[in-house]
N, C-alpha and C positions, 0 to 999 in steps of 0.2 A: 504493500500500500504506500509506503513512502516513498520508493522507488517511482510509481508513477505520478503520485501527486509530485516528485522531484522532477520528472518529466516535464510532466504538462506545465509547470511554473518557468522549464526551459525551453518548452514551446513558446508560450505565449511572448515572453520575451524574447526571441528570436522574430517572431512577427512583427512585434512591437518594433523592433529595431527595421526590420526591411521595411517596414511602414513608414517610419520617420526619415530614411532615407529617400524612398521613394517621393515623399512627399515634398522633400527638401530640393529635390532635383528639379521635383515640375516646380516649386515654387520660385527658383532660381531661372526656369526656363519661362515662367508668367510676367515674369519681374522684368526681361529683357525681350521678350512680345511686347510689352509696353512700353518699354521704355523707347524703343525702336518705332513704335509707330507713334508716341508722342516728340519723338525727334524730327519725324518726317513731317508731321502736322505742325507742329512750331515753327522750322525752317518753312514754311512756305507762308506762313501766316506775319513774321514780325517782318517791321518796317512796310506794312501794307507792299506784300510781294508776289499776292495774290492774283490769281488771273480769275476773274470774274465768268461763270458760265451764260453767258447772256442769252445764248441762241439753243439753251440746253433749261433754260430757270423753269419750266415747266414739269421736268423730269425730278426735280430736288425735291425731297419730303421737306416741311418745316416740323416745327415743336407742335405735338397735341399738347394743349394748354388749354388756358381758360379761353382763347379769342378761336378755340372751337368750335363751328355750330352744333346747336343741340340737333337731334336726329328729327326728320319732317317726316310726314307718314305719306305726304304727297309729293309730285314733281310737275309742277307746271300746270296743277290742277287735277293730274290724273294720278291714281296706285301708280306705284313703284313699281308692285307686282316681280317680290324678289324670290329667288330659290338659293336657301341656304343648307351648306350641308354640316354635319356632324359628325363625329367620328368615334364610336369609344369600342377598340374590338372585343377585348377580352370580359368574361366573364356572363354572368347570365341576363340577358337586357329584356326588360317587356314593361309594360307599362301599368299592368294592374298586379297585386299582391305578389311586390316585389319579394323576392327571396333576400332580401340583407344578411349578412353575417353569414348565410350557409359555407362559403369559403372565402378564403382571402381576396379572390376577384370579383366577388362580389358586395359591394359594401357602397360607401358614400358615395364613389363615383358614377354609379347606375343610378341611384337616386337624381344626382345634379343631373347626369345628361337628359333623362327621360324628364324632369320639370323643367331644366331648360329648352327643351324639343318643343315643348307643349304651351312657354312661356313665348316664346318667338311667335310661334304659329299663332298667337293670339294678339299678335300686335298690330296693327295698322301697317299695310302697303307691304306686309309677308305673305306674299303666296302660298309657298309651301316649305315646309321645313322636313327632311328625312335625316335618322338619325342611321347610318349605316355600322353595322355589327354582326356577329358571325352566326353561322347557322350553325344550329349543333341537333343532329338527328342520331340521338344516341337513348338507349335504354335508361341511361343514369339520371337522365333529365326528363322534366316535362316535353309533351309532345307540343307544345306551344312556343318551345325554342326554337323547333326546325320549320314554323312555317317561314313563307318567305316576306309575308305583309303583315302589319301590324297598324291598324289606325291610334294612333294614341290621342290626338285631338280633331273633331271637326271643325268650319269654320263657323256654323252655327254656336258650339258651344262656345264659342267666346264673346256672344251676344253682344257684336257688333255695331249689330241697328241696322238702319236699312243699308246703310253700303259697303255693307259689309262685300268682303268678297275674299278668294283664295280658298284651298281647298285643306288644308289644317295639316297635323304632322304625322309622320310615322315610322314605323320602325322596319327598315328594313336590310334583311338578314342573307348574308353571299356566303356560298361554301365558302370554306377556305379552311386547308389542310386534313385530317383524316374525316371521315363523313362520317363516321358512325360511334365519334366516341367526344368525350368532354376533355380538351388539354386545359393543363394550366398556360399561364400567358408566359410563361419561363420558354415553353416550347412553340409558340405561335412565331417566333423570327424567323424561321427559312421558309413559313405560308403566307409571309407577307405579301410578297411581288403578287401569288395568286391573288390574292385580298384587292391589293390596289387594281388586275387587271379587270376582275369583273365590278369592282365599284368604277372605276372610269367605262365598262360597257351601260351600266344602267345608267349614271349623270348625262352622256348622251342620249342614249335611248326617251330620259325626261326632259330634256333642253328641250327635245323636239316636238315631244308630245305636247309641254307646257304655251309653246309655243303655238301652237297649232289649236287649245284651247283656249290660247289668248286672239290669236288674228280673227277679228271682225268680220272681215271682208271674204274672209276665206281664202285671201289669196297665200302665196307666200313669204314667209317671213324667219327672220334670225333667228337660231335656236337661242332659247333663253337659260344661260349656262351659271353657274351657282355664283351668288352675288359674294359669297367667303365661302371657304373649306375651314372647317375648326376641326383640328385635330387634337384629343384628349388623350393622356397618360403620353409615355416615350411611343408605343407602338403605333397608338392612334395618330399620335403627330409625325412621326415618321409616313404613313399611310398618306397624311395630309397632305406633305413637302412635297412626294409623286405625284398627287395626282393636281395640285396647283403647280406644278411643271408642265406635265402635260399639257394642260387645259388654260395655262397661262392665268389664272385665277389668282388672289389674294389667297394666303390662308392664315390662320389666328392659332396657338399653340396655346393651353393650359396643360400644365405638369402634375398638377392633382400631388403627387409626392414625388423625388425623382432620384435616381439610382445612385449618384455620386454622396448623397447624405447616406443616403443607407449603406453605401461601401465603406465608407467613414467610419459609421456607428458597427457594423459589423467586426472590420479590422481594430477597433476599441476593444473591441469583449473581446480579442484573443484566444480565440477556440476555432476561428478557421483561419488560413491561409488567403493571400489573394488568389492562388490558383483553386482551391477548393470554394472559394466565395464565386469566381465564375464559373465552376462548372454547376454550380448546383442553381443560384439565379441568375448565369448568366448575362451578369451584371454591365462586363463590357462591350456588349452587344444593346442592352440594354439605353448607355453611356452613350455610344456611338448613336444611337436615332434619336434621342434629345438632341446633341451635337447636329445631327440633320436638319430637325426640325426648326434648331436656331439657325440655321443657316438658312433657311426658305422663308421664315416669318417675316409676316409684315409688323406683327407683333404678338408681344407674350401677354397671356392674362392671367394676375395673380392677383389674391386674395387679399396681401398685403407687403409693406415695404419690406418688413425683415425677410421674406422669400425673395426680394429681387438682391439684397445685398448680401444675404450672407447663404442664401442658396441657387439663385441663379450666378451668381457672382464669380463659385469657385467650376463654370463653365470655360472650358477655349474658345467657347464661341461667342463667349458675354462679358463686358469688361465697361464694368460704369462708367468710370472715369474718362475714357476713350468713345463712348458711346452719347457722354455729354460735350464733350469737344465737338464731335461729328454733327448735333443736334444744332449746336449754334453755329457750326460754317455754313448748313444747308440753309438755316434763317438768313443766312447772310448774302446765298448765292457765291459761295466759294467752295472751291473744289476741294470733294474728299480723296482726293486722288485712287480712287476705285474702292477704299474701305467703307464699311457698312457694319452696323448692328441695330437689333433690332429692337424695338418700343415696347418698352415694360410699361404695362398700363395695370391700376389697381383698381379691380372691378368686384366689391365682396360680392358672394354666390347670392343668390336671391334664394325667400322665401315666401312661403304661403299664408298670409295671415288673413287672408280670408276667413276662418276659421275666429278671429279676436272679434271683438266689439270694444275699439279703442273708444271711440264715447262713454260707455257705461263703465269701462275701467278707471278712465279718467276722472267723471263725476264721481264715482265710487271711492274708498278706502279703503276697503279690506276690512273683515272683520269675523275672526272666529267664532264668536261668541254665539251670533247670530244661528250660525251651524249646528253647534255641540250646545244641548239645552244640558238643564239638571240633571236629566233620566239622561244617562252616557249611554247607558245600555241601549235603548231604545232609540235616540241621534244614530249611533254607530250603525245602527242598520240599517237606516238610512242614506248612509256615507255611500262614496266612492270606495270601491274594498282595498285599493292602495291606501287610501287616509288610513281606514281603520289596522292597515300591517304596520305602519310609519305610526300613527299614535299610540298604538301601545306599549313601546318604549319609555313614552314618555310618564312622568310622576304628573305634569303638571303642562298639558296639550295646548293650552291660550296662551302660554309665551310667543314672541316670536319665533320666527325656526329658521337657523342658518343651513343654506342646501348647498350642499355638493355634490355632482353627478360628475363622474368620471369612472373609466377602466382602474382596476386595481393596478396602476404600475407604480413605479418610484416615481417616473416624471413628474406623474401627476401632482405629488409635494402635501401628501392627506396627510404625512404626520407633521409636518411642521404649521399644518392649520391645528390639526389634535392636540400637537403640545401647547398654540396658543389660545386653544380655547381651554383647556385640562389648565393653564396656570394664571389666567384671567379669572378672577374670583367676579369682578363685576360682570364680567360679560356673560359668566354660567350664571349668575343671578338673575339675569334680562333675560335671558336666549335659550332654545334647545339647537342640537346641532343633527341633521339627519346627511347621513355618508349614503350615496346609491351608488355603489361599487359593485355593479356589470350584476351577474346571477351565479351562486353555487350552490351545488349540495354537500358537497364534502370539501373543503378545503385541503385536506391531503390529499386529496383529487385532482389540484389544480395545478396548472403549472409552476417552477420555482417561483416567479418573480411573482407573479398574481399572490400563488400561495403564502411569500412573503410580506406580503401586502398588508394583507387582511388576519395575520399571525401577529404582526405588530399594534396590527388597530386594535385590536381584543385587549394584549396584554399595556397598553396606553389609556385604555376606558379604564382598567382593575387598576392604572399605576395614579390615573391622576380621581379616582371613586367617581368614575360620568356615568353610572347605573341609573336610570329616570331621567337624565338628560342628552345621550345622545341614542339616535336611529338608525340602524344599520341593516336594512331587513335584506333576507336572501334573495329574495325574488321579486323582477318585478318583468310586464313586459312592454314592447315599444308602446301600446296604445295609454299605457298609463302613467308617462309621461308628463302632459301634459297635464293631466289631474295631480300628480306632485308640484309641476310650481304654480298651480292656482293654488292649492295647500299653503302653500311658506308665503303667496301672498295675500292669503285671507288670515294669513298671522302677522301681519304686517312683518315679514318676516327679509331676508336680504340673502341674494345668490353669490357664490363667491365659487374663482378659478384661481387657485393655487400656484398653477401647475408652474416647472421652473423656466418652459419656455413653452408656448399655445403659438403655434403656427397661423390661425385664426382665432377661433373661440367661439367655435355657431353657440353652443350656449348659452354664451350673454347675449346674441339676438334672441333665443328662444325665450330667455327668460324675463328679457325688457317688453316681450310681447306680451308676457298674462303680467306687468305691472310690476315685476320684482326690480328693486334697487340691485348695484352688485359691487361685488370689489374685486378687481381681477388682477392678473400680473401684469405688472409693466415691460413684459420679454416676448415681445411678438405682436401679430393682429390684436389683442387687445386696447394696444395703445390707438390705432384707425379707429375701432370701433365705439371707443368711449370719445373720443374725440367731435362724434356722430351723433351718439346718444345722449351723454353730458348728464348720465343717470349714475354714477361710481364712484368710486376711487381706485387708483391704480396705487401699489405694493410693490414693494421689494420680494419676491417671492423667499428668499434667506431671513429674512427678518421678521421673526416671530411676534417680535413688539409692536411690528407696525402692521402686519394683519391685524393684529386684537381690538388694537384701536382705531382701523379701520369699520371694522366690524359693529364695536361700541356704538361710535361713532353714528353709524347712520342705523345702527337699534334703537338708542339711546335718543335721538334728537329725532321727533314727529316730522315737525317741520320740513329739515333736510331732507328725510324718508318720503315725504310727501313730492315734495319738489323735484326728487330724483325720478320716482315714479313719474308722472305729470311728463316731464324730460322725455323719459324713455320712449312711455307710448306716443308723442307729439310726435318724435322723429325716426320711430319705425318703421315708416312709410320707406326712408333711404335704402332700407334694405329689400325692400320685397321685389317679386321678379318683373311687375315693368318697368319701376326704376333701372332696375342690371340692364333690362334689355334695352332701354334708352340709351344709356349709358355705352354699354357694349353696341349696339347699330351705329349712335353716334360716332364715336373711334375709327368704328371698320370705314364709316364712311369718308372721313377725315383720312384715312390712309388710302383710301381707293380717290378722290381727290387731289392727290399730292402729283398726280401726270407721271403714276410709277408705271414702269412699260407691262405689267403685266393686270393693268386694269380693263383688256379687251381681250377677247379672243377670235380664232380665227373661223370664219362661217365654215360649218358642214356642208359640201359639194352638194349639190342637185347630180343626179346621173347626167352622164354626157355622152355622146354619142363616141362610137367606139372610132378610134386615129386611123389614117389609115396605113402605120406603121404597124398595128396591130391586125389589118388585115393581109399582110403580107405573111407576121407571123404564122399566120395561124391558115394558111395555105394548104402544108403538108406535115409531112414529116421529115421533110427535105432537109437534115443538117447545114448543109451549102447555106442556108439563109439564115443561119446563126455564127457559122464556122466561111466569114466569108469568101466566096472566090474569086470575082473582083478584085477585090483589094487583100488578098492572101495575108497581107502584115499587118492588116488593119490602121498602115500609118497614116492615109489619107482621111478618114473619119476621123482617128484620134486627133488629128491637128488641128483642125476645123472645131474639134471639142476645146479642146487648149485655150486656142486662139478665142475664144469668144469667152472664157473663163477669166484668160486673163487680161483683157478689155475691159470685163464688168471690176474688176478687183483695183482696177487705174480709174475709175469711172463709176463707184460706187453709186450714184445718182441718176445710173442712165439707164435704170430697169424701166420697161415701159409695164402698161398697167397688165398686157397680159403674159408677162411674168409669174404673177399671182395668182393666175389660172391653177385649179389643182388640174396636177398630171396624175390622171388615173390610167390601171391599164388595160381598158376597157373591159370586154365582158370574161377576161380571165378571172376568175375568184379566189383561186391557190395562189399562195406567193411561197418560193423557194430562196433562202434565205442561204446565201455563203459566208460565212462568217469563219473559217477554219486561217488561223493566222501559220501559215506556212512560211521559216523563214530558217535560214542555216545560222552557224555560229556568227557571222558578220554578221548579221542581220539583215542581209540578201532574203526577196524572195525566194521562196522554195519552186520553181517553176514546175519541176516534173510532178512533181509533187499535185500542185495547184493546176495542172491540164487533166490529168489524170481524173480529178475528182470533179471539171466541172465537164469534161467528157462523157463521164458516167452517167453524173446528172442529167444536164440534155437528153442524151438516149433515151434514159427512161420518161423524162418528161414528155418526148415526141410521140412517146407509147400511150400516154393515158389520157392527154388532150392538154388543154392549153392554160397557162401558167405565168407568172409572172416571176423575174427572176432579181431577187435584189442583191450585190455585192458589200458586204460590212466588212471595214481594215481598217487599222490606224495608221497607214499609210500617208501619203499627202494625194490626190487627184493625178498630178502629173506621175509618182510612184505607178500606182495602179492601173494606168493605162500602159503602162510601158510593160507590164508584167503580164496584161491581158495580153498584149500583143505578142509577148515572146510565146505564149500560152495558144498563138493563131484564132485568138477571139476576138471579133468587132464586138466594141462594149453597147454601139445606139443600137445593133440587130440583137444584141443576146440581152442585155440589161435593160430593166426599166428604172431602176434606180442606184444608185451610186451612194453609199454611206463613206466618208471620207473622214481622215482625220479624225477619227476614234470616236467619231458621232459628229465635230463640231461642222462639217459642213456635208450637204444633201445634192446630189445631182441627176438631175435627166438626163442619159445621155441622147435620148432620140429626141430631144425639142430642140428648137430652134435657143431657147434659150435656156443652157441646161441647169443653172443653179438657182435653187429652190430661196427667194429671197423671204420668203415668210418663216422661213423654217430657223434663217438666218438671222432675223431679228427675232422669233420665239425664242431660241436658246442665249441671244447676245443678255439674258437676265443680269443684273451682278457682274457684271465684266469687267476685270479692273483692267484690262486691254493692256497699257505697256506697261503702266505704273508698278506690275507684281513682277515684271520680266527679274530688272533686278535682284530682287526680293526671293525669287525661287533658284539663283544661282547662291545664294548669300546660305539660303538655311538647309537645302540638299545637299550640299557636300561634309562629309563628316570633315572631321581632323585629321589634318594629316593629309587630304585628298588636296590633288593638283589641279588645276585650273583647267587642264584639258581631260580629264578625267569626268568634266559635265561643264558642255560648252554648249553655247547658243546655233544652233544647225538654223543658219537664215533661209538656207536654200529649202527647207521644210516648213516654216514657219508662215502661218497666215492669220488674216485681221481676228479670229476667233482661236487661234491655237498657236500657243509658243510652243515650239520643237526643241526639247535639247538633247545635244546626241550625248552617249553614255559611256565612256571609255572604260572606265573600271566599275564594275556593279556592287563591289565588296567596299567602295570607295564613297559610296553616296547612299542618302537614308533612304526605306520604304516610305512606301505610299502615307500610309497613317500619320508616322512619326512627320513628314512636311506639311500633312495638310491639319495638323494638329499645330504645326507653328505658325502658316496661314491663317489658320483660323482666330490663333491669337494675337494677330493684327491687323486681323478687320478685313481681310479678302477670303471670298470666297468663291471656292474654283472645285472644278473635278481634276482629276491626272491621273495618269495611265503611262503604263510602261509599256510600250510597245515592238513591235521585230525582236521579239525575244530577247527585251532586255535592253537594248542599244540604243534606242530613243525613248524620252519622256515628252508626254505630250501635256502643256496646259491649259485646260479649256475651259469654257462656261459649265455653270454650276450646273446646270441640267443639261448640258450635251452628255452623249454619250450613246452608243452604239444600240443598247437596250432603248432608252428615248426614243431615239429616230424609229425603230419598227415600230412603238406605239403612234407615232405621227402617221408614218403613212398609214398603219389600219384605219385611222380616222379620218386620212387626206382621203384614202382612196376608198371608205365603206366596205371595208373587207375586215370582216370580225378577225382578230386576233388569235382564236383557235383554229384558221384555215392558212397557218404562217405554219412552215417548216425551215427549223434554224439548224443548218449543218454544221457540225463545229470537229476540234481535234479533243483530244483528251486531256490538252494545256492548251493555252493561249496568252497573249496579253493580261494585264493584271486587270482587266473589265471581264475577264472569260466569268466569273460566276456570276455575273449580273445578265448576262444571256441566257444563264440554265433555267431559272425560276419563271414560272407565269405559267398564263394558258396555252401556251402558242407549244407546238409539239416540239423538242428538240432530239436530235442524235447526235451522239458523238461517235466518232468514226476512231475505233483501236489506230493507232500505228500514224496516223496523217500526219499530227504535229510533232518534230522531232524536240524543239525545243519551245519552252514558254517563258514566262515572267513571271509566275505566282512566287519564285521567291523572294520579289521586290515589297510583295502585298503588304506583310504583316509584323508586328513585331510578336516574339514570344510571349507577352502577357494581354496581348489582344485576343479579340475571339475568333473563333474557328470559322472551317468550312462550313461544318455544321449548324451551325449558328444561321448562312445563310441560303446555303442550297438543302432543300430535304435527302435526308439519306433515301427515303423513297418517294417516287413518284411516275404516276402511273405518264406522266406528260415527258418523262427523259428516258429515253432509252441506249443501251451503247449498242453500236453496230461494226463486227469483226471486217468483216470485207463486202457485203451486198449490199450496196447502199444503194440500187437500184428498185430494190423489193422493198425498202423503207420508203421510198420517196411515192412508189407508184400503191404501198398499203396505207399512206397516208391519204392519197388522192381520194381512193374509192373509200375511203371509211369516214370521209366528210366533205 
């Protein structure tokens, strides 16, 4: 026994140690991300050295402040008529006799989102609100998880009046990951991509319909595409950041709680490791899609200040001090040279006090007496049966009664309210005190820390003799609640939050709503909410002297007790859900006014008639018309491609309007996806390689009818034509589209004009364009690495994608580790190792080879599950962002010789696992027949 208790006290301090190191490292690496982008912002700012964006001041956010406008329910006279979405995946979501508490994924958060669903939908100029979350068709759960719809609000019930209009909110539910069973959210990360692709099929699928119920006239008209995407918890807002890429949309991020606090508090208790803390939640997986989410927000919402400083705060991707700088240059019209963070707004959660009668609380005062006559016996039956569990504690039930509800934890801080009531002789003479600490049967039953809890409270009533003066009953449940603080305030009695630090404090909302005065800690939301209310006093939660005479204090003095109450109920109003949703439409709408480029999206095609490029294809089965004979080299097309590429790229300006035509590929409905990065140790294509497989392809293509064929590399354009051609392929007869530069650029090759300028400006989001060029030479190269060892490749380099080629790979950091330094100076970028290593590519936030097949299925109306993505067994460090989704993929044994996955990660990052499913019935590998793969995906959709 002492042997392992010797152990485990050299465990914990072995963690302890790698912990404080660890922590010492990032903090040293935070400290000079700042410093470094406060040096670049000062240099350009003193001695007015500023270059003003005159011809760009539209594009600049200012300050959400007070010269805000509040939110209008009209525009120009007419609804709004908005479609907002919602996001919360995990856990059990429906909107009547919510399960809370059943497990950890289901609790506050299912609450807030399903009353904010239903709070929105009942606001003026909201159409429709859908709250999207996961289907769960399993045994374990109700059968009412797996349907697909769920009405949560009509527009009637929000008894509108007559003009009233929109169709109310709901809940609706997309496979994603196994069908048949309930995961926890630890294991929902590698189902996400599926998550996001069928929630981006259904927001189109409604743009159009909403649209289509809006046109008057009947004719046609925009699809009506979601006015924000709110994405809730790490995964939901990860969910959000795609599909506001896609869709070019706003999205809004709440953290609900977020993983970097909990890895904190976890590596505190010293009983797990940092690698045991993420295998088991996951943690840095977790870490990374916050990290996303702040990277795509247009803003965060939180509850209160102390979650933006001292828990958004210890993010890389959120940095106050940096983030109020930026705040005032964009007020100013001066450039933030491409950095960006995003708007912490304090928006507390709304409630339901429909339910009070602040009039009658207000003229009222409270009064026990009135309740409990002489005959006790005969009163108590008539009680509420919680009064009568909670009063018989008591020696003497008409005192006032001090209430405390909380979990039995330590946080909560019950014994240093106990010892200040246990040694206040005046205030046990005034007061009873009633503890509602959660429900037990057996305290040796419960867990350590609970069980410690409530082992202490016991033997603190027998220490200081509180037998007839305090309440502690075992049971209560959620409906009875409410009849506890009408109780303490028909004893004119006072609510009081202990706890050492209250992240918010719904409580004192709940309890300033039935009239209770309070006294709560001064460490956290608290302080906002009394601020609001001006019903309290705020405490030292350490200072046992100064609860008691808080306490006294407002028992003791009517008056005060009067006033506080009065207080409360007057401005309860600030909290309830139209306030929030004023408040929160107001924001969104403020940020979608600021002329940010992704406050429009791009129209859904009407069909077009089919090119007639596309009737030549589809002639025969004549190779000859892919594999040209005319032009055997393909050099004469390819130059002709070039030449007009790079014309547009000297002449950015000189797109005419039908550039923005979508190129669809007419009545073909497959698309065949190349994506296998075939390249030798130089980082040469692999030629033999890459004829052979798309040889293959074709043939069987020719066999089962007609197709559409798209090329994915992170090559540059002029690369890839010259590899097609050694390959004896015309790219404008074989290709209909060209993914270039690791996603960051799209081409036609058969149009007259072949690059895709909408697609150009959808990904240009966040683009710090040269200003990060520097800046990714400075923090990529470790120590010790030589200056050509990661150099600037001009000759690959375009207006959306810095190139830099890679001489030593052992010499320069992975992907995470730079874009974790990026991140902590305000750019945000994607980047990819590409040619097996030899070039890094730096791109816009949402370019990326995955993106672009989600464009075109929406450019060109070809659902997403009728894409087949050929790939090798490696690739580029974007290879597992092409695995996941709906779209079928193979990977082909033996094609790729060499890849870049080992540029991805560092050792205490999260795994593969993490993002590709170990199974999935959507990836298959394929040994050598890649002919019978392409031609059983044809026929089987």
């Amino acid at each position: 026994m002492c042997w392992r208790i010797w152990h485990l006290a050299r465990k914990k301090k072995q963690i302890e140690w790698e912990e404080a190191r660890r922590l010492a490292k990032k903090k040293r690496e935070w400290e000079q991300g700042s410093r470094d982008a406060a040096e670049d912002i000062s240099e350009l700012s003193e001695g007015e050295k500023t270059e003003l964006l005159a011809g760009t001041a539209r594009n600049i956010p200012s300050r959400i402040n007070s010269d805000m406008q509040l939110w209008k329910e009209e525009e120009h006279g007419k609804s709004k008529h908005l479609y907002i979405v919602l996001i919360s995946l995990h856990g059990l979501v429906r909107g009547e006799n919510m399960e809370l508490g059943r497990d950890s994924d289901t609790g506050g958060q299912v609450k807030y989102v399903v009353e904010l669903a239903r709070a929105l939908a009942a606001t003026k100029g909201v159409y429709r609100v859908d709250l999207l979350t996961r289907q769960i068709s399993s045994p374990e759960v109700d059968s009412t998880y797996g349907e697909p719809v769920e009405m949560l609000s009509r527009a009637a019930d929000a008894d509108r009046g007559a003009d009233a209009d929109g169709c109310g909110a709901y809940v609706i539910r997309l496979p994603c990951g196994p069908r048949d069973s309930y995961i926890p959210k630890e294991s929902l990360w590698p189902h996400i991509p599926e998550f996001v692709d069928r929630a981006l099929t259904h927001i189109t699928n409604m743009a159009r319909a909403i649209s289509e119920q809006l046109t008057e006239d009947g004719g046609a008209a925009k699809p009506i595409w979601p006015y924000v995407i709110h994405g809730h918890y790490a995964d939901g807002g990860e969910v959000a950041a795609r599909l506001a890429g896609a869709l070019n949309v706003p999205m809004v991020m709440t953290g609900h709680s977020l993983g970097r606090n909990k890895l904190e508090q976890l590596l505190k208790q010293g009983r797990l490791s940092l690698q045991d803390i993420n295998s088991t939640y996951r943690i840095m997986r977790r870490i990374e899609g916050e990290e996303a989410a702040l990277d795509a927000a247009e803003m965060v919402v939180t509850s209160t200040r102390q979650e933006i400083e001292e828990q958004w705060g210890s993010y890389d991707g959120f940095d106050l001090k940096l983030e109020r700088k930026l705040r005032v240059r964009r007020r100013r019209g001066v450039s933030c040279l491409g950095r960006y963070m995003p708007r912490m707004v304090v928006i507390p959660p709304g409630m339901d006090f429909s339910y009070v009668n602040t009039q009658d609380l207000i003229e009222g005062d409270g009064d026990i007496s009135s309740l409990i006559s002489s005959d006790r016996a005969q009163s108590r039956r008539d009680l509420p049966p919680i009064w009568s569990e909670i009063m018989r504690f008591f020696t003497n039930p008409h005192k006032p009664m001090i209430l405390a509800l909380s979990r039995p934890d330590p946080k909560k801080n019950v014994m240093t309210l106990l010892k200040a009531f246990g040694e206040c002789h005046r205030l046990r003479e005034l007061a009873n005190l009633t503890l509602i600490l959660g429900n037990r049967d057996d305290i040796e039953g419960m867990s350590g820390g609970s069980a410690a809890v409530l082992a202490m409270v016991l033997k603190s009533i027998d220490k200081y003799d509180l037998y007839g003066q305090v309440s502690y009953p075992k049971h209560h449940k959620q409906c009875d609640v409410p009849q506890i603080y009408r109780l303490a305030a028909e004893t004119k009695g006072v609510f009081i939050n202990p706890a050492l630090v209250e992240p918010f404090g719904l409580t004192l909302i709940e309890a300033a709503a039935y009239g209770l005065p309070v006294v709560a800690t001064r460490n956290g939301g608290p302080v906002d909410i009394l601020k609001v209310l001006n019903n309290g006093v705020l405490v030292d939660p350490h200072d046992q002297g100064a609860i008691s005479d808080a306490l006294l204090k407002l028992v003791a003095d009517k008056s005060l007790w009067l006033e506080c109450r009065r207080n409360g109920l007057k401005n309860i109003h600030c909290f309830s859900w139209p306030e929030h949703c004023r408040a929160y439409l107001s924001h969104v709408e403020h940020c979608r006014g600021l002329g940010q480029p992704s406050s429009h999206c791009f129209d859904l095609p009407p069909p077009v008639p089919e090119p007639m490029s596309d009737s030549l294809r589809d002639l025969g089965d004549d190779l000859s018309l892919r594999f040209s004979l005319d032009d055997p080299t393909g050099e004469l097309a390819s130059a002709a491609i070039l030449d007009d590429i790079r014309r547009r790229h000297e002449t950015p300006h000189a797109s005419s309007v039908k550039d923005h035509a979508p190129a669809g590929p007419g009545r073909r409905r497959h698309v065949v996806v190349i994506a296998a990065d075939c390249y030798d140790e130089d980082g040469r294509p692999g030629v033999s390689d890459l004829r052979r497989l798309l040889q293959v392809a074709m043939a069987a293509v020719s066999e089962a009818g007609r197709v559409a064929y798209v090329l994915a590399t992170g090559s540059t354009v002029e690369e890839t034509m010259e590899a097609l051609r050694c390959c004896n392929v015309e790219p404008a007869a074989t290709f209909d589209a060209l993914v270039c530069g690791s996603g960051s650029e799209l081409y036609y090759p058969s149009r007259d004009a072949p690059e895709d300028a909408d697609y150009d400006s959808h990904v240009e989001y966040r683009w710090p364009a040269e200003n990060v060029r520097s800046t990714v030479l400075q923090l990529a190269r470790l120590d010790g690495a030589k200056e050509d060892d990661l150099a600037v490749d001009e000759a690959a380099c375009r207006p959306r994608c810095h190139a830099f080629s890679v001489k030593a790979g052992d010499k320069i950091r992975k992907i995470d580790a730079i874009r974790q330094r990026l991140r902590m100076r305000g750019f945000r970028c994607n980047l990819v190792y590409a040619r097996g290593g030899t070039r890094l590519n730096v791109i816009p936030l949402f370019a990326s080879r995955a993106f672009a097949l989600r464009y075109l299925s929406m450019r060109w109306s070809i659902d997403l599950t009728k894409f087949l993505v050929i790939m090798g067994e490696k690739g580029d460090t974007d290879y597992e962002q092409l695995l996941p989704g709906i779209q079928k993929t193979v990977t082909v044994q033996g094609l790729v010789a060499r890849g870049s996955e080992r540029l991805l990660r560092d050792k205490d990052s999260y795994k593969k696992e993490d993002v590709v499913p170990s199974e999935s019935h959507t990836v298959s590998l394929c040994e050598s027949n890649i002919a019978s793969e392409i031609l059983s995906f044809i026929q089987q959709r």
